[in-house]
Each structure stands twice: as structure tokens, then as C-alpha cells.
C-alpha positions as CSV (number, residue, x, y, z in Angstrom):
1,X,-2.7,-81.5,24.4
2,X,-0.5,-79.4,26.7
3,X,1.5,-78.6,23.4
4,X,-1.4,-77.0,21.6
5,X,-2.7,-75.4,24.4
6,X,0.7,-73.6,24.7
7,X,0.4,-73.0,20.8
8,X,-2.7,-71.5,21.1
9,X,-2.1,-69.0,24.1
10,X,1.0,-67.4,21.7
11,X,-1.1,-67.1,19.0
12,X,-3.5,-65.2,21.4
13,X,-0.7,-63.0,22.1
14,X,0.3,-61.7,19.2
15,X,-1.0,-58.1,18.6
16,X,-1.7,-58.1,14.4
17,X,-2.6,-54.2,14.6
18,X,0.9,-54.0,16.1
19,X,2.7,-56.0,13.3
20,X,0.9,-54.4,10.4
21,X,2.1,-50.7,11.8
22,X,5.6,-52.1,12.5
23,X,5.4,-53.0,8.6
24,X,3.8,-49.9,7.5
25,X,6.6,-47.7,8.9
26,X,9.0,-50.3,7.4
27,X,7.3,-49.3,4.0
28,X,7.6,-45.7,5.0
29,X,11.3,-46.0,5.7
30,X,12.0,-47.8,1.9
31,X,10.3,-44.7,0.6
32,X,13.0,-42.6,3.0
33,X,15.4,-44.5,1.2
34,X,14.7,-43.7,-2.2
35,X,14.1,-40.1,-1.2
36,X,17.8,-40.3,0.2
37,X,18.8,-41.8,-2.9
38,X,17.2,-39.5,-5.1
39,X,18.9,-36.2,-3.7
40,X,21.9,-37.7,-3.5
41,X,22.0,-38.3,-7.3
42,X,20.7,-34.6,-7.8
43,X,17.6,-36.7,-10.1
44,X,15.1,-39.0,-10.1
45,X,17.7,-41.6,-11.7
46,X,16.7,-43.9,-9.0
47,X,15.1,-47.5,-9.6
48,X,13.6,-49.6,-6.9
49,X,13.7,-53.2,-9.0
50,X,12.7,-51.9,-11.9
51,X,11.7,-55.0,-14.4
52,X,14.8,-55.9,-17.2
53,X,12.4,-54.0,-19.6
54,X,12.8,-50.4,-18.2
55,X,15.3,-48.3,-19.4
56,X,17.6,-46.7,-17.2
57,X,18.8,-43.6,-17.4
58,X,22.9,-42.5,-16.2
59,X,24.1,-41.5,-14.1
60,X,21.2,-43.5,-12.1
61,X,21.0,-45.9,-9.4
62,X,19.2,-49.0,-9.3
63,X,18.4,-50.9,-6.1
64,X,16.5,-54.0,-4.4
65,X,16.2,-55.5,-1.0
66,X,18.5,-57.8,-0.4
67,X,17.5,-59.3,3.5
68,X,15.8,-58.8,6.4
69,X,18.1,-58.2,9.4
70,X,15.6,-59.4,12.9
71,X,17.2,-58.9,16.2
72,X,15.2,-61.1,18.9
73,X,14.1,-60.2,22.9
74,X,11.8,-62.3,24.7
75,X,10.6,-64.6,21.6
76,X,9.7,-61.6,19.5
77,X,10.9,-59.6,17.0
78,X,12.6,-56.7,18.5
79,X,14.3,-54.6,15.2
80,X,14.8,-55.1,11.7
81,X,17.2,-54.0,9.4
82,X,16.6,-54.1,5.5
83,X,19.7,-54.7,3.7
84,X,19.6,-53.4,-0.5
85,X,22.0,-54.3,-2.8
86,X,22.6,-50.4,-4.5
87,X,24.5,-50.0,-7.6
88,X,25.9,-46.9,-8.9
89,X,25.7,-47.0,-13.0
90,X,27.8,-44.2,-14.4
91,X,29.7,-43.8,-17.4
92,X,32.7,-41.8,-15.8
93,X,34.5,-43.7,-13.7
94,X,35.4,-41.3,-11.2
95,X,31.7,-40.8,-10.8
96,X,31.4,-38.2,-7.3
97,X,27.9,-40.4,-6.8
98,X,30.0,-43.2,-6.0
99,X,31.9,-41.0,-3.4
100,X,28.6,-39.6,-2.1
101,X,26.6,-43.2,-1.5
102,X,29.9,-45.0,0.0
103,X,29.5,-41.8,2.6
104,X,26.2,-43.3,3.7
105,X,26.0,-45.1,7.4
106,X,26.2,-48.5,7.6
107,X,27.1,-48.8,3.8
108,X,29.8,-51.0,2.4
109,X,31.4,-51.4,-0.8
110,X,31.0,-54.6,-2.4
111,X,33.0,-54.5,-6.1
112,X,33.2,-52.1,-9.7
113,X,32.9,-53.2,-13.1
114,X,32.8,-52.2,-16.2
115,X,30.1,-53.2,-18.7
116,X,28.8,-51.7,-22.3
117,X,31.0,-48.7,-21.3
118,X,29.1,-47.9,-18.3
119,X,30.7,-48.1,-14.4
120,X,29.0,-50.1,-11.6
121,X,30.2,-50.3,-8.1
122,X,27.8,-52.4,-6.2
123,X,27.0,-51.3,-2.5
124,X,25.3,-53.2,0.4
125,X,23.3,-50.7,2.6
126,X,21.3,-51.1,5.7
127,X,18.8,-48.9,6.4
């Protein structure tokens, strides 16, 4: 009984209103993100997983969440990190977006490869 009692008295503890703000600005900050993206590229040629039906247009970038980074203090979630996989898909393979995104903080090349004539160099960024 001691066991539930203690399971009950951290469930009391948890502040939801806190938690769904926390995730709001972590919505906020995906939509920073794609802004980033966006003027980086010079376009709108930026896809947040887009389904395999879209079209995409080059030079573009396409992009999805990858994982969620938590660092931990006093049994609770203290920060997150996203991590994306972003892919630069250009037909010139000394595209200057590449140059530009692997300029970004905290962002790592992963590989390049070549495909239907188009470029791809495959980034993972956390933000």
C-alpha cells in the first residue's frame, strides 16, 4: 500500500498546465526551425515530413524529427533537445545550401549521395 501511496503523491505533483506550455513552446521552436530553414534556402523549398506523394521542389530541403534529447534533475524533465534528420536535395553538387546548413550550431554532417541526378547530403541537427 506504501507503494501506491507513494505513486499517487507523484502523480499529485505533476503540474499538467506546466507540461502542456513546456510542449507548446517546443511546437513554437519546430516552427523556428522551419523559419530558419526557409531563409536559409532563400524559398519556401522546405518540407517538414511531407508524405512520399508530394512533390518536392530543388534546391529544397526536407526534414523530420528524428529524437527527443531529455536531460533529468530531481526526477523530472529538465531540457529537451529535438534532433531532425535535414537533407539538402540539390542538383549541383557544390550546392552553397549545403555550405550554409552545415554552418548551423550543433549540426553535423552525416553522408552525400547521389540519386536521379539530384545531390543529398543528410544532416543531423539539434535544435
Amino acid at each position: 500500500m506504501d507503494n501506491e501511496n507513494a505513486v499517487h503523491a507523484v502523480i499529485r505533483e505533476i503540474d499538467v498546465d506546466k507540461i502542456i506550455e513546456e510542449v507548446d513552446v517546443d511546437d513554437e521552436n519546430r516552427l523556428l526551425l522551419q523559419e530558419i530553414l526557409e531563409n536559409l534556402m532563400e524559398s519556401r523549398n522546405v518540407y517538414f515530413q511531407p508524405p512520399s506523394s508530394m512533390r518536392i521542389n530543388t534546391p529544397g530541403i526536407v526534414y523530420n524529427r528524428n529524437r527527443i534529447i531529455d536531460e533529468h534533475a530531481n526526477n523530472k524533465v529538465y531540457t529537451q533537445k529535438n534532433s531532425y534528420n535535414v537533407t539538402v536535395i540539390d542538383p549541383n553538387p557544390d550546392s552553397v545550401y549545403v555550405r550554409r546548413i552545415s554552418r548551423l550550431p550543433l549540426c553535423t554532417h552525416n553522408r552525400h549521395y547521389t540519386e536521379n541526378n539530384l545531390n543529398y547530403d543528410s544532416y543531423t541537427l539539434y535544435f
